[in-house]
C-alpha positions as CSV (number, residue, x, y, z in Angstrom):
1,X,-4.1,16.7,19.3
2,X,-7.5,18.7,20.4
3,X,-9.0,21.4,18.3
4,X,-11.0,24.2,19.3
5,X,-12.1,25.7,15.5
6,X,-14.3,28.3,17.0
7,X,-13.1,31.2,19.3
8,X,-13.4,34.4,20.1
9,X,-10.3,36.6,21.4
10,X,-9.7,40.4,20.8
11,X,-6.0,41.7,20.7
12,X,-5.3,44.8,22.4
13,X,-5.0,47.0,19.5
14,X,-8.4,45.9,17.9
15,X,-10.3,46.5,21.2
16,X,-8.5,50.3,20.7
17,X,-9.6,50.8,17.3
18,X,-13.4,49.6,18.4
19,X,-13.2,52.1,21.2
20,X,-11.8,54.7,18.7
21,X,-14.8,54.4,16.7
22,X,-17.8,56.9,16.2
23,X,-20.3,54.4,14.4
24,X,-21.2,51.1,14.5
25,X,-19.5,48.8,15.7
26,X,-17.8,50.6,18.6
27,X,-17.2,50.0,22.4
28,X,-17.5,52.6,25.2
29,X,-14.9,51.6,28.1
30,X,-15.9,47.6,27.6
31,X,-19.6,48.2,26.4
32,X,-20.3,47.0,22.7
33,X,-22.5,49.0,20.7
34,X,-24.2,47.1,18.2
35,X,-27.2,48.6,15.5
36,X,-29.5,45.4,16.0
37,X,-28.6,44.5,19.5
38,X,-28.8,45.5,23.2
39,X,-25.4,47.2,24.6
40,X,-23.4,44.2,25.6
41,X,-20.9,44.4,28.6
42,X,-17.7,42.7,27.3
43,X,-16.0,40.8,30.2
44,X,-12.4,42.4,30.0
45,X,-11.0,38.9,31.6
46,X,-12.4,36.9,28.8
47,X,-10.0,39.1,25.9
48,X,-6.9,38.8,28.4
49,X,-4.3,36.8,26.0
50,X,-2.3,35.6,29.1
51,X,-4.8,33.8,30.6
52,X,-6.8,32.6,27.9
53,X,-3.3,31.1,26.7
54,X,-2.5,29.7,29.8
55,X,-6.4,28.1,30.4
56,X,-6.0,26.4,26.9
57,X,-2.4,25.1,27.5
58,X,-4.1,23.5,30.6
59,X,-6.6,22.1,28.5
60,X,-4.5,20.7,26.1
61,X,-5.6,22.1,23.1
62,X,-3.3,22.0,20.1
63,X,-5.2,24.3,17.8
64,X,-7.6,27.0,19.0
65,X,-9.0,28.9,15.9
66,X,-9.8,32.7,16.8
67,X,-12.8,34.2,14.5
68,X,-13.4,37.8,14.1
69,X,-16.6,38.3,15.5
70,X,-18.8,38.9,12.4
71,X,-22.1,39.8,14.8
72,X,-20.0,42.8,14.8
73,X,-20.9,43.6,11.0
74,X,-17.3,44.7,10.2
75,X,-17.2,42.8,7.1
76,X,-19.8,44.3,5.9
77,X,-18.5,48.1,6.5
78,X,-18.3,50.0,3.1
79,X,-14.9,51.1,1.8
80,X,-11.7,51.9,3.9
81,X,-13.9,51.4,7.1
82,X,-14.2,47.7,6.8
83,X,-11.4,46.7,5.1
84,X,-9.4,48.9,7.4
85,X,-10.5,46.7,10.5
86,X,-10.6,44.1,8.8
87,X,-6.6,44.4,8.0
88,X,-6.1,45.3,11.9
89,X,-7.8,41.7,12.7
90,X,-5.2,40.1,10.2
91,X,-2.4,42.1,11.7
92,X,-2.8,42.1,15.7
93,X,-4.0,38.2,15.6
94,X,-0.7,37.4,13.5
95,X,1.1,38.2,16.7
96,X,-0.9,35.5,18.8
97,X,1.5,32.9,20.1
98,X,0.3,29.1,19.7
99,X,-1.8,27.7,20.1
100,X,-3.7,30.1,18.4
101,X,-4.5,30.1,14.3
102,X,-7.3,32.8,12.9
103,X,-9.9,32.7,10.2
104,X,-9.2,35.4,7.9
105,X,-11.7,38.0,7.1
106,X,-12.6,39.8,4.0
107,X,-14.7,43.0,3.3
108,X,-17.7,42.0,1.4
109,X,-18.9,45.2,-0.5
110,X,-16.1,45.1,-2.1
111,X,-14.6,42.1,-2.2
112,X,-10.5,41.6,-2.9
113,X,-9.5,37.9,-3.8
114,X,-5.5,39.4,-4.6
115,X,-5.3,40.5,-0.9
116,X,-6.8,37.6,0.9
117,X,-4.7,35.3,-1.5
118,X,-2.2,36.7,0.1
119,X,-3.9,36.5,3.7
120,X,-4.1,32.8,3.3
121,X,-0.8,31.7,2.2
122,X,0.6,32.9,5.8
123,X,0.8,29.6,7.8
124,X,-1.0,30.7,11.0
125,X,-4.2,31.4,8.7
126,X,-6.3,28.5,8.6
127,X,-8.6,29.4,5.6
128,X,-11.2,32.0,5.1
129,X,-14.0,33.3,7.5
130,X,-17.5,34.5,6.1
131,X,-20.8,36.0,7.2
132,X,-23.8,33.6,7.1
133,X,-25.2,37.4,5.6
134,X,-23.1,37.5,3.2
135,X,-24.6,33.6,1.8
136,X,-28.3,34.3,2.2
137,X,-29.4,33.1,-1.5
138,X,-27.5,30.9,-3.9
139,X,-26.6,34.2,-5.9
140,X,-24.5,35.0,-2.9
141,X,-22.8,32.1,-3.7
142,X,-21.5,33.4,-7.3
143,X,-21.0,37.0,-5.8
144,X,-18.5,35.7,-3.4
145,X,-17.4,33.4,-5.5
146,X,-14.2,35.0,-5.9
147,X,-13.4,34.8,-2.2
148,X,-14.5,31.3,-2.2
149,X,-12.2,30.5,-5.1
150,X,-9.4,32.0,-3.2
151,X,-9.7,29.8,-0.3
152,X,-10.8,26.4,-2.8
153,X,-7.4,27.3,-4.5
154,X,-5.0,27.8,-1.9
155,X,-6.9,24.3,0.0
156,X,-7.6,26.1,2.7
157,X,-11.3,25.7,4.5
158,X,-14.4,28.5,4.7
159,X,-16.4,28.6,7.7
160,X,-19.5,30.6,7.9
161,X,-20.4,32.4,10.9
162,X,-23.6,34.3,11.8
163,X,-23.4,38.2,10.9
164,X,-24.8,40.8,12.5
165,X,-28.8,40.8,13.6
166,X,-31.0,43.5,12.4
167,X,-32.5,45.8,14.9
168,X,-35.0,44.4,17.0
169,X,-37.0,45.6,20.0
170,X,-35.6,46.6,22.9
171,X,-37.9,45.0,25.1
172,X,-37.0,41.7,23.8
173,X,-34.5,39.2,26.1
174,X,-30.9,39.5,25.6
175,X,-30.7,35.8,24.0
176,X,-33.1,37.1,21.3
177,X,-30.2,37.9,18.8
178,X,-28.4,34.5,19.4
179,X,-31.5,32.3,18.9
180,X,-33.3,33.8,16.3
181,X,-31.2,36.0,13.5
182,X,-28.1,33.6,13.7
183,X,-29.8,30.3,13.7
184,X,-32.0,31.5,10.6
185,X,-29.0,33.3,8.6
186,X,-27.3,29.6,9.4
187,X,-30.0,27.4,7.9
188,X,-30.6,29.7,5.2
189,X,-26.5,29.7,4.3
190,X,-26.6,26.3,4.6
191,X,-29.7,25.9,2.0
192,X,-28.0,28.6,-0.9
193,X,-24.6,26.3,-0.2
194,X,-26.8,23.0,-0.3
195,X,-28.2,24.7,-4.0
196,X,-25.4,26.5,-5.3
197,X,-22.3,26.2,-3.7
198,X,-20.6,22.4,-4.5
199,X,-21.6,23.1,-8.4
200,X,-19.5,26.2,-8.0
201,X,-16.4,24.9,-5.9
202,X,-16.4,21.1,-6.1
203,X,-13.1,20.7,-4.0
204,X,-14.1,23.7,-1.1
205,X,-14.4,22.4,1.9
206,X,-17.1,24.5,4.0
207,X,-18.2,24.2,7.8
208,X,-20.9,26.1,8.9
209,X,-21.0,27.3,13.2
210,X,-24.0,26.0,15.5
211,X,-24.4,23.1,13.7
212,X,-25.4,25.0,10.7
213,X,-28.6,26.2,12.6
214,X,-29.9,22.4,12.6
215,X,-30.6,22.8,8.6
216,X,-30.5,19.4,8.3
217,X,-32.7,17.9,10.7
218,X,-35.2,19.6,8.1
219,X,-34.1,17.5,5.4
220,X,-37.9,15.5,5.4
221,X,-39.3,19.1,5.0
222,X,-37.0,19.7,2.6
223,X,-38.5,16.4,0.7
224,X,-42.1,17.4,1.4
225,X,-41.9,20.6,-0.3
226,X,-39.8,19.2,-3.5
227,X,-36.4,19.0,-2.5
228,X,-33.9,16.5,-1.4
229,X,-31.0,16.4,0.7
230,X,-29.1,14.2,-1.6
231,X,-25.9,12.2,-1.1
232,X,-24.0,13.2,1.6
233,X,-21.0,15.5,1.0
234,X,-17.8,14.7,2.3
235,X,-16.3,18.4,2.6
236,X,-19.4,19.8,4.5
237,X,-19.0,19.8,8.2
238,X,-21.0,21.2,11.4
239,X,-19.6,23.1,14.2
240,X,-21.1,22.5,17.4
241,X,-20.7,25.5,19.1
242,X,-23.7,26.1,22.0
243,X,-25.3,22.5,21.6
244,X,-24.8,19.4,23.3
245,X,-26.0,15.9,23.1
246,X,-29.2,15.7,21.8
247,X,-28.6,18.2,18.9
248,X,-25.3,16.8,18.5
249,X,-26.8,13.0,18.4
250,X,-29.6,14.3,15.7
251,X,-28.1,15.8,13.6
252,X,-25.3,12.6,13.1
253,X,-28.3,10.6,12.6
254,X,-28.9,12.6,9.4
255,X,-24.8,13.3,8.1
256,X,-23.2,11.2,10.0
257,X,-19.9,11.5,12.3
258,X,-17.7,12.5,10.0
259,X,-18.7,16.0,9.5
260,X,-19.2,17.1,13.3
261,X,-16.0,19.2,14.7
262,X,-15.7,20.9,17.6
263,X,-16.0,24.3,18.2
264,X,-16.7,26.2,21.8
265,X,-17.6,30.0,21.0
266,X,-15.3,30.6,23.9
267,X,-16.0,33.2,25.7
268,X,-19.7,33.0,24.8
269,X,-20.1,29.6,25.7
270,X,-18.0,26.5,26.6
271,X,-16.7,23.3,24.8
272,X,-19.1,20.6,25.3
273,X,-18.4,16.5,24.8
274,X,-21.9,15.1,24.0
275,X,-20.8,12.0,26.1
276,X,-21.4,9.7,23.2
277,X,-18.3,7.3,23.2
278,X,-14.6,7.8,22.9
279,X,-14.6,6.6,18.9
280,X,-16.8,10.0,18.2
281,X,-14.9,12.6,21.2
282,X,-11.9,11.7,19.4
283,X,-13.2,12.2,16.1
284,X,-15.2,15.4,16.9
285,X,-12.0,17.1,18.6
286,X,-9.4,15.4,16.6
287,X,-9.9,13.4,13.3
288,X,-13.0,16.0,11.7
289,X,-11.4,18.6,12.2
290,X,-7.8,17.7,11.1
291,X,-9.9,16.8,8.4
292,X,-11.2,20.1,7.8
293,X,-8.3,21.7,8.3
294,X,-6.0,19.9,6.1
295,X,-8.3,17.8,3.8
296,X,-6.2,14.8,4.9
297,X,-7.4,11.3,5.4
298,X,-9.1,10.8,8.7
């Protein structure tokens, strides 16, 4: 069984209600419309279910878990806007054949643990989705606690995803966004988790994208300045979405194999074996996440 726990993939009535849209987010034809980045031409190819289905099916992926696309900022929308979209994402994706599974969402200004209780008990739903934005300091961590308690409860996993980028200039190259806003929101989710978050929810388990922008690596930094990593936690794992083997091979020198899972960022990047034995392919696309998934043994 292969698992992809990190994709992108728009149903055809969520890429209506984006083109529907007056404000931010919004798409014009297939151009995205972000505040805090360039207009993005959205390859209409790479949100056609039938071939996407029929690519992973070749593939052989069991699992492919399909994350709303939290660059967009639609978590973040106040009131009926957000949690509007956010309830289309839950609705259109429920009607995904396999292999597909989704991260839920939830609106953050107002958070609503009674409806995404309810989100998560559906099978398809593998746990909750969050905004790296919405963890930027370990009071974020007790602010979204109820969310996090939902997912902790119903033993269902929480990955954090990079949010949407402020504004930046326009002169600056497309990959800006990617390299510098969600890395940092990344390492600095990872750092209010590392101080807040296992006191809070002991049992969650928690994976952050892109290797949780390479936090760890800092860990002798960390010591330097008065902190410490500490012992390593067993329901914290790294996604390895746009890296490859030397990234991949650092940071298990620091956590180990055990937390690494796979995750491509299809259709923004591709899945990526590091090349670093059979024993750890199979546990990065197999055992880990299982793992994640389901909390069983590996």
């Amino acid at each position: 069984m292969l698992f992809d726990c990190h994709q992108h993939l728009w149903p055809a009535r969520f890429v209506e209600a984006l083109r529907r849209r007056d404000s931010y987010p919004y798409l014009r034809d297939w151009t995205l419309h972000l505040p805090g980045e360039a207009p993005y031409p959205v390859d209409p190819a790479a949100h056609d279910i039938t071939r996407r289905r029929e690519r992973e099916i070749a593939e052989g992926r069991s699992q492919v878990l399909l994350s709303l696309s939290s660059p967009l900022g639609i978590e973040h929308l106040p009131g009926d806007d957000g949690a509007e979209l956010v309830a289309l994402w839950h609705e259109s994706t429920a009607e995904l054949p396999d292999p597909y599974r989704i991260w839920a969402a939830a609106a953050i200004p107002d958070p609503d643990p009674s409806a995404l209780a309810k989100v998560l008990r559906e099978e398809r739903v593998a746990g909750l989705q969050l905004p790296a934005t919405a963890l930027s300091e370990p009071d974020d961590i007790t602010r979204m606690g109820p969310l996090l308690a939902e997912a902790e409860l119903a033993g269902k996993p929480v990955l954090v995803h990079p949010g949407p980028a402020p504004a930046c200039a326009p002169d600056l190259p497309g990959w800006w966004p990617a390299m510098v806003p969600y890395v940092a929101q990344q390492h600095r989710a990872w750092l209010a988790w590392h101080i807040a978050g296992r006191r809070a929810h002991p049992r969650l388990r928690i994976a952050f994208v892109a290797l949780a922008g390479l936090a760890p690596l800092h860990h002798e930094r960390l010591a330097a300045r008065g902190g410490e990593l500490g012992p390593l936690d067993p329901h914290v794992y790294y996604e390895t979405s746009s890296y490859g083997t030397r990234a991949i091979d650092a940071l298990v020198r620091v956590v180990g194999v055990d937390p690494i899972v796979h995750g491509s960022d299809r259709p923004y990047a591709e899945s990526i074996d590091p090349g670093l034995g059979a024993a750890f392919t199979h546990a990065m696309f197999t055992a880990n996440p299982r793992h994640l998934l389901t909390g069983d043994a590996r």
